[in-house]
C-alpha positions as CSV (number, residue, x, y, z in Angstrom):
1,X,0.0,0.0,0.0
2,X,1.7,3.5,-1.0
3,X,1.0,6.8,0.9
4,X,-1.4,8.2,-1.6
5,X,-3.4,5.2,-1.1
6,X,-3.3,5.6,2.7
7,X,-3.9,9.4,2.8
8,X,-6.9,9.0,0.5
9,X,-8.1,6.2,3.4
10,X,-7.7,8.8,6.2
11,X,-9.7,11.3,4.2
12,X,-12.7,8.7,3.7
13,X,-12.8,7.7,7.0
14,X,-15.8,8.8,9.6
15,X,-13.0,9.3,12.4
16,X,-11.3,12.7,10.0
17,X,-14.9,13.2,9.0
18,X,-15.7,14.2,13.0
19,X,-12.2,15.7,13.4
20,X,-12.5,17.9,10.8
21,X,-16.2,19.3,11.9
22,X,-15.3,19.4,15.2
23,X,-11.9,21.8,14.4
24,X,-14.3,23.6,12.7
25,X,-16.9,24.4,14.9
26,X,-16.0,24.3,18.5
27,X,-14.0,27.7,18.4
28,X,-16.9,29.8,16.7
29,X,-19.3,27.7,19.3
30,X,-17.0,28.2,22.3
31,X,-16.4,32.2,20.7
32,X,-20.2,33.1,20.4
33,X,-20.7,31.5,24.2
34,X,-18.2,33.6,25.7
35,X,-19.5,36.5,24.2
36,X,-23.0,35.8,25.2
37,X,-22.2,34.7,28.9
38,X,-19.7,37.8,29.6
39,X,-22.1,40.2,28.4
40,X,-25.0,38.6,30.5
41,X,-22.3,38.9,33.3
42,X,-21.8,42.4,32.5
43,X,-25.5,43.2,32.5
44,X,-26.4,41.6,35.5
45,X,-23.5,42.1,38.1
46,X,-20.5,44.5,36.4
47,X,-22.4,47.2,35.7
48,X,-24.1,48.7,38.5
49,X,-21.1,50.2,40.9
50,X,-20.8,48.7,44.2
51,X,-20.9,50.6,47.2
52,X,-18.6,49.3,50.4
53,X,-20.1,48.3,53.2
54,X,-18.2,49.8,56.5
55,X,-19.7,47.8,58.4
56,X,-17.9,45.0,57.0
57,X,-14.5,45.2,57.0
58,X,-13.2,41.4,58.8
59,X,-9.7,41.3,59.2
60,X,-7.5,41.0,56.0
61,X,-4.2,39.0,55.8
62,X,-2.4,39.8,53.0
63,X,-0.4,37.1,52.4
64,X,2.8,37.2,49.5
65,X,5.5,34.0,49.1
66,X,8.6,35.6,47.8
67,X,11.6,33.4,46.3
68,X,14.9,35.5,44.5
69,X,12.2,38.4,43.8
70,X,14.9,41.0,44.4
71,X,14.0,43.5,41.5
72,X,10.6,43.2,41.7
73,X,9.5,42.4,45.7
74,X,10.1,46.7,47.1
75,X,7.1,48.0,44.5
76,X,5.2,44.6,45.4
77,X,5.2,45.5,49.3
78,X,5.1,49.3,48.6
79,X,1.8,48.5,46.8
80,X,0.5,45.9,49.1
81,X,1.1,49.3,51.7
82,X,-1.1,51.2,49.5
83,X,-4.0,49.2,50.2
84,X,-7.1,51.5,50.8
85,X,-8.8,49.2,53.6
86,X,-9.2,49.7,58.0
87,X,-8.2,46.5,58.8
88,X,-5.4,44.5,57.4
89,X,-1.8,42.9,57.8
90,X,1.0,42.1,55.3
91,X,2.6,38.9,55.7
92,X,5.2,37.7,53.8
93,X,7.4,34.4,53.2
94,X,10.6,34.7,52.2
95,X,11.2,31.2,50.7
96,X,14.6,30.5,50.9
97,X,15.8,33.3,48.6
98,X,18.9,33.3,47.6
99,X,19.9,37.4,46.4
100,X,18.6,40.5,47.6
101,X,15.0,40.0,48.3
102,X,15.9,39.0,52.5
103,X,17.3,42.4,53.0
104,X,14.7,44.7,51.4
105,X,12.0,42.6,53.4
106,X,13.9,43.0,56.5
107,X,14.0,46.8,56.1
108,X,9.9,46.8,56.3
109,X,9.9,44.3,58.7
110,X,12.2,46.3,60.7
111,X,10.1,49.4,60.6
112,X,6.6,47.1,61.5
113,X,5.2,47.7,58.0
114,X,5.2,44.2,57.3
115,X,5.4,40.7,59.1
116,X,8.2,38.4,57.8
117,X,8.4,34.8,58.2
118,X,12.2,33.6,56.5
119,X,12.6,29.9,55.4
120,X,15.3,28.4,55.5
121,X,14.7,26.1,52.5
122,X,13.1,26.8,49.5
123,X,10.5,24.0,49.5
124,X,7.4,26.4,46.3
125,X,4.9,28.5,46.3
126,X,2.4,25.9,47.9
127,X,4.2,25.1,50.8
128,X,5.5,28.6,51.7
129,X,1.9,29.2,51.9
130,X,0.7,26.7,53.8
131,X,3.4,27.3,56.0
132,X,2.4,31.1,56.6
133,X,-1.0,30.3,57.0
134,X,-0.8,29.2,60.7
135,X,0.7,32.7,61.9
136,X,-1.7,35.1,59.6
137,X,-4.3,36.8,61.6
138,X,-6.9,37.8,59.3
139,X,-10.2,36.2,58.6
140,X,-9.4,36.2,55.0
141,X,-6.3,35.8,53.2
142,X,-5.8,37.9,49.7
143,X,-2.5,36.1,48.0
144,X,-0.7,38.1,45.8
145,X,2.5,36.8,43.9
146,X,5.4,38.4,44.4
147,X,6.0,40.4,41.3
148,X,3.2,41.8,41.2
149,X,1.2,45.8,42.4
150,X,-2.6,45.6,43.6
151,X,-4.6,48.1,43.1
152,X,-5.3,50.6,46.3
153,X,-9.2,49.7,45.9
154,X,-8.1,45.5,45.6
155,X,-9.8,44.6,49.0
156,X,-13.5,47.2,48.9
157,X,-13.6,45.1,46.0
158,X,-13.2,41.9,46.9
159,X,-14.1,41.3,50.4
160,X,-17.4,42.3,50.5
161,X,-18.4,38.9,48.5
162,X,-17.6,37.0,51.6
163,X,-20.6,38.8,53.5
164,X,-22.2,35.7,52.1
165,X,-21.2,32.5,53.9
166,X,-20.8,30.0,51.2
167,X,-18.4,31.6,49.3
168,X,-14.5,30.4,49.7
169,X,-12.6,32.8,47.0
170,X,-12.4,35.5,45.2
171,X,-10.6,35.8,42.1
172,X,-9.5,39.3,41.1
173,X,-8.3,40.5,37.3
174,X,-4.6,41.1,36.6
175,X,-3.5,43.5,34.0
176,X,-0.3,42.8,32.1
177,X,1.9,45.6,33.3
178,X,5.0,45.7,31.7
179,X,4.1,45.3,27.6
180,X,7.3,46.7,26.4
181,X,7.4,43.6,23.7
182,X,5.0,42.2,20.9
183,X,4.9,39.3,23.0
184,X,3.6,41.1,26.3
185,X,1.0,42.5,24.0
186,X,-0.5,39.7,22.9
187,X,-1.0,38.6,27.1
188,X,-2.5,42.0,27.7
189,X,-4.9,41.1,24.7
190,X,-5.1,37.3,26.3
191,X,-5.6,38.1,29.9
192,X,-8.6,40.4,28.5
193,X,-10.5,38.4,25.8
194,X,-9.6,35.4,26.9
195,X,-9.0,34.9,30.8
196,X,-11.0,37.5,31.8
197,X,-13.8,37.2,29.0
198,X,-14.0,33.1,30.4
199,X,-14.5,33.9,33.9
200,X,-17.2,36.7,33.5
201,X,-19.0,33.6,31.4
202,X,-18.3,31.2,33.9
203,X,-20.2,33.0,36.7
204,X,-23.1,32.7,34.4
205,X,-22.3,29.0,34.8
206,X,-21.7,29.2,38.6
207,X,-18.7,27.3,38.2
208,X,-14.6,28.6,37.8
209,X,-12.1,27.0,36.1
210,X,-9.4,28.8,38.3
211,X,-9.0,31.2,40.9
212,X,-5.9,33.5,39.3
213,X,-2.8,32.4,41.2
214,X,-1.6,36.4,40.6
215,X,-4.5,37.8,42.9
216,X,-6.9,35.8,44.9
217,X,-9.0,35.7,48.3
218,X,-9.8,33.1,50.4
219,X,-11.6,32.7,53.5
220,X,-9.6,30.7,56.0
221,X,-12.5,28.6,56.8
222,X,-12.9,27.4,53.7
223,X,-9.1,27.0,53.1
224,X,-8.1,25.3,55.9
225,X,-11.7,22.7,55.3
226,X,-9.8,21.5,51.9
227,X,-6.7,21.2,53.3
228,X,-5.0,24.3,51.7
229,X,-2.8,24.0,49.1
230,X,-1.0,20.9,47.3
231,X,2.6,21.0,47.1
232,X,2.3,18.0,44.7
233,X,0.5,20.3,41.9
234,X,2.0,22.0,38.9
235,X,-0.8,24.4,39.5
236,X,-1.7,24.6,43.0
237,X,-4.3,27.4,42.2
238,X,-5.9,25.4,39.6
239,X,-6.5,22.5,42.0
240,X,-7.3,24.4,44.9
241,X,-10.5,25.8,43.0
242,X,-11.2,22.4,42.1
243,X,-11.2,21.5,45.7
244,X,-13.0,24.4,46.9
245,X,-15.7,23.9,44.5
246,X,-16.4,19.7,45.0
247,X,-17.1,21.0,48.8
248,X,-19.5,22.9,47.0
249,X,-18.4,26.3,48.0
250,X,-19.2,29.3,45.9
251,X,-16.0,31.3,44.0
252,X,-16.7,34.2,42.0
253,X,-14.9,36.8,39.5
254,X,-14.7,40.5,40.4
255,X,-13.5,42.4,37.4
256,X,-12.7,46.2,39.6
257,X,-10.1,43.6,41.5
258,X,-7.4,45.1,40.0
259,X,-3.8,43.5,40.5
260,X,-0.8,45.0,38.1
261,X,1.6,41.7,37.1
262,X,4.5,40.8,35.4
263,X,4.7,38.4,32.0
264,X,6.9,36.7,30.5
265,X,8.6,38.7,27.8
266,X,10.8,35.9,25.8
267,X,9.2,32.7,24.1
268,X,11.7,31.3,26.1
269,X,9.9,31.9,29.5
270,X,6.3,32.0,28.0
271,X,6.7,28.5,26.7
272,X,8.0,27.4,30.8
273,X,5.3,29.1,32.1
274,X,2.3,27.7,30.0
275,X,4.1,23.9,29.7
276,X,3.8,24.4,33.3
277,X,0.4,25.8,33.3
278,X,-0.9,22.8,30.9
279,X,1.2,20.1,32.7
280,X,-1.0,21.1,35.8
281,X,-4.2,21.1,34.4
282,X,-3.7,17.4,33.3
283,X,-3.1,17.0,36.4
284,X,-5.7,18.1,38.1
285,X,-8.2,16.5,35.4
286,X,-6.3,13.2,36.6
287,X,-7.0,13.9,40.5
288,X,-10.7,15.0,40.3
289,X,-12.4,13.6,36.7
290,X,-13.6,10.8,38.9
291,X,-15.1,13.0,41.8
292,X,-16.3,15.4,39.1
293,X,-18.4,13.3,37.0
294,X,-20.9,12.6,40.6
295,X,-24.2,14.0,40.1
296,X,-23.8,16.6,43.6
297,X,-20.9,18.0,41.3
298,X,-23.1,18.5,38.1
299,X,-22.5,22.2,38.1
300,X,-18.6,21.6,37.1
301,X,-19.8,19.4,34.1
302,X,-19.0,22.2,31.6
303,X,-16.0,23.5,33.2
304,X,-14.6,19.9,33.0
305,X,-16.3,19.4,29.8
306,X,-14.4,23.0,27.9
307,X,-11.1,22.0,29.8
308,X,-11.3,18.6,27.7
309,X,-12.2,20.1,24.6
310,X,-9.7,22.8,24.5
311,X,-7.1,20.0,24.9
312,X,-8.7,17.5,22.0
313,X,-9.3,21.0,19.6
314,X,-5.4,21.4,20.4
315,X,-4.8,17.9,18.9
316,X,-6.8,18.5,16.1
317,X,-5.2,21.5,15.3
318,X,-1.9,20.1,15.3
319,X,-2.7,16.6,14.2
320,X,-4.8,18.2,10.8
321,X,-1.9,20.9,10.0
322,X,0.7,17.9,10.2
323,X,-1.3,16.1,7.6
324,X,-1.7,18.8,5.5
325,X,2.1,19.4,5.5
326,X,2.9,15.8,4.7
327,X,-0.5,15.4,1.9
328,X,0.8,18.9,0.1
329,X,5.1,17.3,0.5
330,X,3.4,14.3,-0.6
331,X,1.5,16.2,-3.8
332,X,-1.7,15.2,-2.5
333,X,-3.6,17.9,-0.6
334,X,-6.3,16.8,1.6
335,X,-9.9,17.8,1.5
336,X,-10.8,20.4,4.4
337,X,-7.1,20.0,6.4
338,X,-5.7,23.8,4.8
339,X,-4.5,25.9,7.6
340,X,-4.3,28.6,4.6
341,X,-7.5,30.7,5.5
342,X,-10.2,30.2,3.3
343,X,-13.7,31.1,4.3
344,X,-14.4,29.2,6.7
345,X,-10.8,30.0,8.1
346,X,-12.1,33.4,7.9
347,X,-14.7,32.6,9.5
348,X,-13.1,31.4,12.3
349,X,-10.5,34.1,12.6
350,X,-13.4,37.1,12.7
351,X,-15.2,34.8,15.3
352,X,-12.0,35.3,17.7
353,X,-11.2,38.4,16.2
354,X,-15.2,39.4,18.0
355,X,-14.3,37.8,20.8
356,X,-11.2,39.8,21.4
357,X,-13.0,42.9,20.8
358,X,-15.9,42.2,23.3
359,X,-13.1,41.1,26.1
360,X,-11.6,44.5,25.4
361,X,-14.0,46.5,25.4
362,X,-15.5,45.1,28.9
363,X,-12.0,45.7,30.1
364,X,-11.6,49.1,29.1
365,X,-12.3,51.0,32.0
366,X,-9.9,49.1,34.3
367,X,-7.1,49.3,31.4
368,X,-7.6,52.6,29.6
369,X,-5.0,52.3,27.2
370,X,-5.9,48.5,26.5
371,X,-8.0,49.3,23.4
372,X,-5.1,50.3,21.5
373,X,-3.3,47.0,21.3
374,X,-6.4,46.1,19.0
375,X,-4.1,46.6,16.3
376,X,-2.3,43.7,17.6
377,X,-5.0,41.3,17.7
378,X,-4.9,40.0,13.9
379,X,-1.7,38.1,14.9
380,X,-3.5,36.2,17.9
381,X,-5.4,33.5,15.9
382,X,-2.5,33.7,13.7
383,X,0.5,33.4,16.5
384,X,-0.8,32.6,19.3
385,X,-3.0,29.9,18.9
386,X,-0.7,27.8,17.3
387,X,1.8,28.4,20.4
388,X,-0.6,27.1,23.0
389,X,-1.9,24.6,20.8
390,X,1.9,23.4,20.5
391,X,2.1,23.8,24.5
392,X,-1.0,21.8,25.6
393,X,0.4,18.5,23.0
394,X,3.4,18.6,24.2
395,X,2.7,18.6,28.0
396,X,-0.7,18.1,28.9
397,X,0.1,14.3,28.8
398,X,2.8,14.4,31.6
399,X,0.2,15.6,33.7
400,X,-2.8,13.3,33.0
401,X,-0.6,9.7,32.8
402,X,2.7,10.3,34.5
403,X,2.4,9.1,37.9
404,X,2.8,11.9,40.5
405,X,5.3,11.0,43.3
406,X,3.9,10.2,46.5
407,X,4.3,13.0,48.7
408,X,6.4,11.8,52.0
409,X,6.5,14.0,55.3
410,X,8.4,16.9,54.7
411,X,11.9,17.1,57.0
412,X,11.3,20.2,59.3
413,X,13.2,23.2,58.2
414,X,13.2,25.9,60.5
415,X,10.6,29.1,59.8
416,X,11.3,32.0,62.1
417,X,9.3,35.4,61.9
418,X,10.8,38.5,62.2
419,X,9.2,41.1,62.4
């Protein structure tokens, strides 16, 4: 059998007949929802202007894990000092860090701006936290990573959600702050139209797929019930809103949140940053698919069933441009597999090219000069998608069949506070 023969087998087969219609219609399906859901969300809970209830003001933890953050950690705690709210601390773990970032926090620890708790080993993100969350005295914790500047207004927006008693989190909505390169761009365009554009629709859902691990508030209650955070995870904040949410607590999205954050500004670190990023979400389909799929759990059926899609429209994408590479090398061309736009390429590409639009637009009065990286957003469908698409085949399988180590009980290492 030559490789004509066999390429003209694939192309009569019903398996590429349902690849082929699914690659084309689940991202103007998954587009048009997005839009319809955020603007419902818009409508019904983003547009009237909350007022702040003084009467309500439970003690706030602030709560930052800080490892070699040396350039960025000073603007971070001069931020976090900023705060516009009666009652709160700043806590922060230094985890081990090896350069500068010990002695600037000991200069505001010294001078009782801030409370410092220094590790002696650097042991992640999830385990500096869980470490810090013994000594924090607030009622709720706001995390906040360590590169990062909230917004003075962060907790009046945030904390009033927990007047109701079943909800655990808060995610807040980070703005892309230094977007010096194309690259940055194109994540101040993502973080808009995509992240932020998803979690207004998931609210109409009721369900989240993440709290953001840049800016997010948790009630200790609720925090402490799940068992806090898992070291074990590629994405603790992923699986911790998985957690929170099988205990059927309620998470929602507040858009004024405002947190300032740092990106990744070579492919270099992007591609680290979202292998990591999709390496975690297999995992975390791997650790709660099971517990998921239970009928009390129903309301996380879409948010599991997206996740899963997004991966399999990932392998389509990758799997139908491969063939068309070898078919066209090969000097036969296969029916339907171009990734040349066509019209229903452009189709497609004015679908996302909508969706971006919509996501900036709603953003627009948190990020004022965020409409004019519009010109920008041509080259998403064309760059970016094929980036992540790369990203989640490459390493969403290490997290959904490689075998996570068993975690064993970690060796003390002494934690001190300082100040």
């Amino acid at each position: 059998m030559d490789i004509i023969t066999v390429l003209e087998s694939i192309q009569r087969s019903p398996i590429y007949l349902v690849v082929l219609i699914f690659f084309a219609w689940y991202p103007i399906f998954s587009s048009a929802m997005w839009v319809f859901t955020s603007i419902v969300f818009f409508f019904r809970r983003e547009r009237k202007k909350p007022v702040f209830d003084h009467r309500y003001v439970p003690p706030v933890t602030v709560l930052i894990s800080a490892y070699n953050e040396q350039d960025h950690i000073q603007q971070t705690i001069e931020g976090c000092l900023a705060i516009d709210y009666p009652n709160y601390e700043t806590l922060v773990v230094d985890d081990g860090s090896t350069d500068g970032t010990s002695s600037i926090l000991r200069k505001f620890s010294d001078g009782g701006a801030i409370r410092l708790v220094t590790k002696l080993a650097n042991e992640g993100k999830a385990m500096a936290l869980n470490d810090a969350i013994p000594l924090a005295n607030g009622e709720i914790f706001l995390m906040i990573d360590a590169d990062a500047v909230p917004d003075p207004g962060v907790l009046k927006a945030m904390v009033p959600h927990f007047k109701s008693s079943r909800v655990a989190a808060v995610t807040g909505n980070p703005r892309v702050a230094n977007r010096h390169s194309l690259l940055s761009k194109l994540q101040a365009i993502e973080f808009s139209s995509i992240v932020s554009l998803q979690r207004r629709g998931s609210r109409i859902w009721g369900k989240l797929l993440t709290i953001s691990g840049v800016v997010g508030a948790f009630h200790r209650t609720a925090l402490l019930d799940v068992g806090a955070f898992s070291p074990d995870m590629a994405t603790e904040d992923i699986d911790l809103t998985w957690k929170l949410q099988r205990r059927h607590y309620d998470i929602r999205y507040e858009p004024r949140a405002i947190v300032w954050m740092r990106v990744p500004v070579s492919v270099r670190g992007l591609w680290r940053q979202r292998c990591r990023w999709s390496e975690g979400m297999g995992q975390v389909l791997r650790r709660h698919a099971k517990g998921v799929f239970s009928w009390k759990c129903r309301r996380l059926w879409p948010v599991m069933m997206e996740s899963v899609l997004s991966i399999f429209w990932a392998y389509a994408f990758i799997g139908l441009t491969s063939l068309w590479a070898f078919s066209y090398a090969m000097g036969y061309p296969p029916v339907g597999a171009s990734p040349i736009p066509n019209y229903w390429g452009m189709l497609i590409g004015s679908m996302c090219l909508l969706q971006l639009l919509v996501g900036m637009l709603l953003d627009r009065k948190y990020d004022r000069n965020l409409p004019w990286y519009y010109v920008f957003a041509v080259l998403y469908p064309l760059i970016y998608w094929v980036f992540m698409a790369v990203v989640s085949v490459v390493s969403t399988p290490r997290g959904l069949f490689r075998a996570q180590p068993e975690l064993k009980p970690t060796k003390w290492k002494p934690v001190r506070e300082v100040g």
